[in-house]
C-alpha positions in Angstrom: 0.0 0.0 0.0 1.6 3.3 -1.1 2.2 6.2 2.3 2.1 9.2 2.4 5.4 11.5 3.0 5.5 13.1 6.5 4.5 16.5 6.1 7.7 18.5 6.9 10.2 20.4 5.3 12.3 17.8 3.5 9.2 16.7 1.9 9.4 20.4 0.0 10.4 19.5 -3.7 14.1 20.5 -4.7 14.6 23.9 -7.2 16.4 22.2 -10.2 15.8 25.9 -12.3 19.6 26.7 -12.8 20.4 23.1 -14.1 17.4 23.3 -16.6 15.8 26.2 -17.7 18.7 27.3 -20.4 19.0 23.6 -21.7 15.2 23.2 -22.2 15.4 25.5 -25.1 17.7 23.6 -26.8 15.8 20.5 -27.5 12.6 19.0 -28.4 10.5 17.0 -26.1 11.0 13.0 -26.0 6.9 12.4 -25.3 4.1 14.2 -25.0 0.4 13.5 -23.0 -2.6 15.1 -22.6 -1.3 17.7 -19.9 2.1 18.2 -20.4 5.1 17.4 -22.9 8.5 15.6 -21.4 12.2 16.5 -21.9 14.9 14.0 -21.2 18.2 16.3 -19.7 21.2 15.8 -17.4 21.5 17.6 -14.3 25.4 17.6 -12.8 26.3 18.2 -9.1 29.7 18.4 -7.7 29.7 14.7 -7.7 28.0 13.3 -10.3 25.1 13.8 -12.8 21.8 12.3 -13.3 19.4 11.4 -16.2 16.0 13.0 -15.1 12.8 13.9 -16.7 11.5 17.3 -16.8 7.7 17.6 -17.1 6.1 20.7 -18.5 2.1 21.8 -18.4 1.0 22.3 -21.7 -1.3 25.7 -22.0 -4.6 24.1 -23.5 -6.4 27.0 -25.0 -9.5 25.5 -24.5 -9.0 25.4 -20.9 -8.9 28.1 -18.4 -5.3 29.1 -16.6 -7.3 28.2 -13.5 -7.9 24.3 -14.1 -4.4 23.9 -15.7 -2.9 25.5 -12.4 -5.1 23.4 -10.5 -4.5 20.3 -12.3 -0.8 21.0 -11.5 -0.9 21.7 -8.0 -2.7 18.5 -7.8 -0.1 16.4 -9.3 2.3 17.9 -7.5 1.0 17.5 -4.2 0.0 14.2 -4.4 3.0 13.4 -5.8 5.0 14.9 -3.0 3.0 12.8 -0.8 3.5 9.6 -2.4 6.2 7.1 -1.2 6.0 3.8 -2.5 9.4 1.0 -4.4 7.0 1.4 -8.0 6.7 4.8 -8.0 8.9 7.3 -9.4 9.6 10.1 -6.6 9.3 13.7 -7.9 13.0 14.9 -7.3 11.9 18.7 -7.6 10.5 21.5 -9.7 12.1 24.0 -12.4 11.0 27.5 -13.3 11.0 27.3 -17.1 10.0 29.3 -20.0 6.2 28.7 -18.9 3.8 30.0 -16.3 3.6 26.7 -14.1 6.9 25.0 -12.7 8.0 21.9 -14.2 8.2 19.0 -12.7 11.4 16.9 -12.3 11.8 13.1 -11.6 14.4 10.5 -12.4 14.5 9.5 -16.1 13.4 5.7 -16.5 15.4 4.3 -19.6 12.1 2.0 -20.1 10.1 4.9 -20.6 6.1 5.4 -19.7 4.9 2.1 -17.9 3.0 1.1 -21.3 6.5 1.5 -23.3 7.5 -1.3 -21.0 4.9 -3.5 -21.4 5.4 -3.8 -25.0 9.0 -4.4 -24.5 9.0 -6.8 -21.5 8.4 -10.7 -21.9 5.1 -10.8 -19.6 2.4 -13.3 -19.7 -0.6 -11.9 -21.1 -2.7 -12.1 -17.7 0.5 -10.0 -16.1 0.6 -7.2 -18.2 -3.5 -6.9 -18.0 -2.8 -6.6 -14.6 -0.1 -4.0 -14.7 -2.2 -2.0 -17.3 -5.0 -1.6 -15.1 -3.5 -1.2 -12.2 -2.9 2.5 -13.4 -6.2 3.4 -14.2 -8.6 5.8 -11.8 
């Protein structure tokens, strides 16, 4: 059963802004859903870098800046809150070239769940499962 994160500071999401916001004009987006379009970049520290995905809210004109904000906030928060081994954790946000923050999480090199389920060697019955495991 997925928990929720204790609700204190170092639940706060990280600002990856200076690591991203220059490179994200530089390149075109790897997928793209109903909300929001993906970039694939590399974030370096002092130590290391990391492959992450960077999440941006599409501006649907037929839909008012106050359901795409509250769409976003929505993600985000539950996001935050959810701590579970299958789920990818939200690493942190970026301000970008947009009026909502991005959203940044470690890049899986499988791609979107149903990427990998055409890619893995699954019996029929376990990939059903998987598939609608994800739905509301």
């Amino acid at each position: 059963m997925t928990e929720p994160a204790p609700e204190d500071d170092s639940s706060a999401p990280s600002d990856f802004t200076s690591q991203i916001s220059e490179t994200l004009k530089l390149g075109s987006p790897c997928n793209s859903g109903s909300f929001g379009v993906v970039y694939r970049r590399t974030i370096k520290s002092s130590k290391d870098s990391m492959e992450v995905a960077v999440k941006v809210f599409k501006i649907d004109p037929g839909r008012t800046m106050e359901k795409i904000e509250k769409t976003m906030r929505r993600e985000l928060l539950v996001w935050l809150r959810l701590k579970h081994s299958t789920i990818v954790p939200l690493l942190g946000t970026a301000t970008v070239e947009s009026p909502f923050p991005a959203l940044v999480s470690q890049w899986m090199s499988s791609g979107t769940l149903y990427m990998y389920l055409e890619q893995v060697t699954a019996t029929v019955s376990t990939k059903i499962e998987l598939f609608y495991a994800t739905r509301p």
